[in-house]
C-alpha positions in Angstrom: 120.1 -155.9 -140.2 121.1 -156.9 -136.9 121.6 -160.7 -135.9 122.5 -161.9 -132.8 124.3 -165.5 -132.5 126.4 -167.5 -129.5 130.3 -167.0 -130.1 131.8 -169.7 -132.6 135.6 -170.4 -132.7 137.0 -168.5 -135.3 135.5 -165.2 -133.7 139.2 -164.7 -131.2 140.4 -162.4 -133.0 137.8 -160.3 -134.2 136.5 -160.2 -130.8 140.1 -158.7 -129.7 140.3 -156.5 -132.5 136.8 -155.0 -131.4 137.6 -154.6 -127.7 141.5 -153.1 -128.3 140.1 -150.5 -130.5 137.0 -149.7 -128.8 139.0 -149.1 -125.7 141.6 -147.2 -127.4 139.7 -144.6 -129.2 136.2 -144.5 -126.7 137.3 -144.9 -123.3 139.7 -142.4 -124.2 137.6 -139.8 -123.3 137.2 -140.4 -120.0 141.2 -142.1 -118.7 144.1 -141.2 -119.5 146.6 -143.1 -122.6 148.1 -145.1 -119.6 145.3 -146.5 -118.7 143.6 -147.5 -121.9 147.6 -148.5 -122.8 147.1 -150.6 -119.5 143.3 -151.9 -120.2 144.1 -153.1 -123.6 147.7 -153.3 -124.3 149.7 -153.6 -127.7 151.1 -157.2 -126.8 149.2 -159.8 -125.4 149.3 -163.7 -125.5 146.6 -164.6 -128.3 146.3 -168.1 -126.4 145.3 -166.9 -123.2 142.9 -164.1 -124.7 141.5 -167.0 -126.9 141.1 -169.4 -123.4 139.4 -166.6 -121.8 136.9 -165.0 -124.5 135.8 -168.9 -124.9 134.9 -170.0 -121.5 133.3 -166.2 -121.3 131.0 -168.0 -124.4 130.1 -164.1 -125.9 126.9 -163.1 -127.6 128.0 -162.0 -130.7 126.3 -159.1 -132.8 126.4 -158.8 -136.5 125.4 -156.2 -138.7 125.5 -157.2 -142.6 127.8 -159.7 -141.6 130.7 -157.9 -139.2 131.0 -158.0 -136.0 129.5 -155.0 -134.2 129.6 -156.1 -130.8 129.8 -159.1 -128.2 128.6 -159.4 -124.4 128.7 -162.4 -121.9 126.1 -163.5 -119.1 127.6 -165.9 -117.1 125.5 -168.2 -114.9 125.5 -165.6 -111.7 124.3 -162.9 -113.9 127.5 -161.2 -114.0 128.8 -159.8 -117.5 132.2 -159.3 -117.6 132.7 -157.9 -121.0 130.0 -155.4 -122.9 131.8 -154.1 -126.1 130.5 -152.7 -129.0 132.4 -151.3 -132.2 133.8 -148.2 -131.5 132.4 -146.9 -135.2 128.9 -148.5 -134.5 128.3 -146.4 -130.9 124.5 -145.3 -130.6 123.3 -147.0 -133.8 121.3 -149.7 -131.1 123.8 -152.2 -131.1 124.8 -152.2 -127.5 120.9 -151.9 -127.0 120.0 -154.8 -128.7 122.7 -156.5 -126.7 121.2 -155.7 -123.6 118.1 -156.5 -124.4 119.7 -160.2 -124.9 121.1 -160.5 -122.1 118.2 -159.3 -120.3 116.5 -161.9 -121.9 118.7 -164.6 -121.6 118.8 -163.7 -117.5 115.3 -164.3 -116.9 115.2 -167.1 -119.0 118.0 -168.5 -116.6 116.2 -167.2 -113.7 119.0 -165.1 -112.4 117.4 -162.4 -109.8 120.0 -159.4 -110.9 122.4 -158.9 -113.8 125.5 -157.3 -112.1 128.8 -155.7 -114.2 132.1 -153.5 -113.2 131.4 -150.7 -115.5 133.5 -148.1 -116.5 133.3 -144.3 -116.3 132.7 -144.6 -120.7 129.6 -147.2 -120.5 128.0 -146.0 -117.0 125.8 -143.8 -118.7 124.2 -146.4 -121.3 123.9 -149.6 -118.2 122.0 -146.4 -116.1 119.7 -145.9 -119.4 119.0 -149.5 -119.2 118.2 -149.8 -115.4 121.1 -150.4 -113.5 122.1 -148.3 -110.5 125.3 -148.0 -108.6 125.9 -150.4 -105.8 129.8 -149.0 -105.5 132.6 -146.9 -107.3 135.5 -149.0 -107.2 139.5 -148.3 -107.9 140.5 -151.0 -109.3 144.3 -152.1 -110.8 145.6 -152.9 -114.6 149.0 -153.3 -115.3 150.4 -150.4 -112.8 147.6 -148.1 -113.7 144.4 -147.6 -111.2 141.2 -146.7 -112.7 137.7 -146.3 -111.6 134.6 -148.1 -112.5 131.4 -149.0 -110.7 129.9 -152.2 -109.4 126.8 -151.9 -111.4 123.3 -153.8 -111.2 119.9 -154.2 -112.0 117.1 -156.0 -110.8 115.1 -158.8 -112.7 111.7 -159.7 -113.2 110.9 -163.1 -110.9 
């Protein structure tokens, strides 16, 4: 069954575990080893990823008890990272997700929910209502890729 709860501390790693591999073995399919080697690298400082996945303040989703997935909303409506496991793809994790932060965007009256999106997850945010405001290039580490501003209108 699936539960969704507000990250706790504790959840770091997990949460980096779940993004490093997801990028590694998903977004594979549509950029090159450089770029995924770019997007989530081997080394990184565990204080700053800590820092950063904190103030982002993730939904987390659990299935039985592991972590499936995690997305943020921040105050704006922006979600800067939308990850789910890369062996729980199209099982309705990353749509229960959405539907949470969809949720949790009206409740905070935000007029749009807006994400840079990648080539991989464009075609699930388009099943869930967003459209394309722009294709961006965008740089990681010496490597360019492309991803799309993405966004999608909210009930008022």
């Amino acid at each position: 069954m699936l539960e969704i709860r507000r990250f706790e501390s504790g959840d770091e790693e997990t949460l980096r575990t779940l993004f490093y591999y997801t990028v590694r073995k998903i977004c594979i399919n549509d950029y090159t080893d450089a770029q995924v080697s770019a997007w989530a690298p081997n080394i990184y400082v565990a204080e700053d990823w800590n820092k950063k996945i904190a103030l982002l303040n993730p939904f987390v989703v659990l299935l039985d008890g592991q972590v499936v997935g995690y997305a943020d909303l921040q105050p704006d409506g922006y979600v800067d990272h939308f990850f789910c496991h890369w062996q729980h793809q199209g099982k309705g994790v990353g749509t229960a997700l959405m539907q949470q932060l969809i949720a949790e965007g009206e409740r905070n009256f935000n007029h749009r929910l807006y994400a840079n999106v990648s080539l991989t997850a464009k075609p699930f945010f388009e099943r869930h209502g967003f459209i394309v405001a722009k294709q961006q290039s965008v740089d990681i580490r010496g490597q360019t890729l492309t991803n799309f501003l993405m966004e999608k209108e909210l009930n008022k």
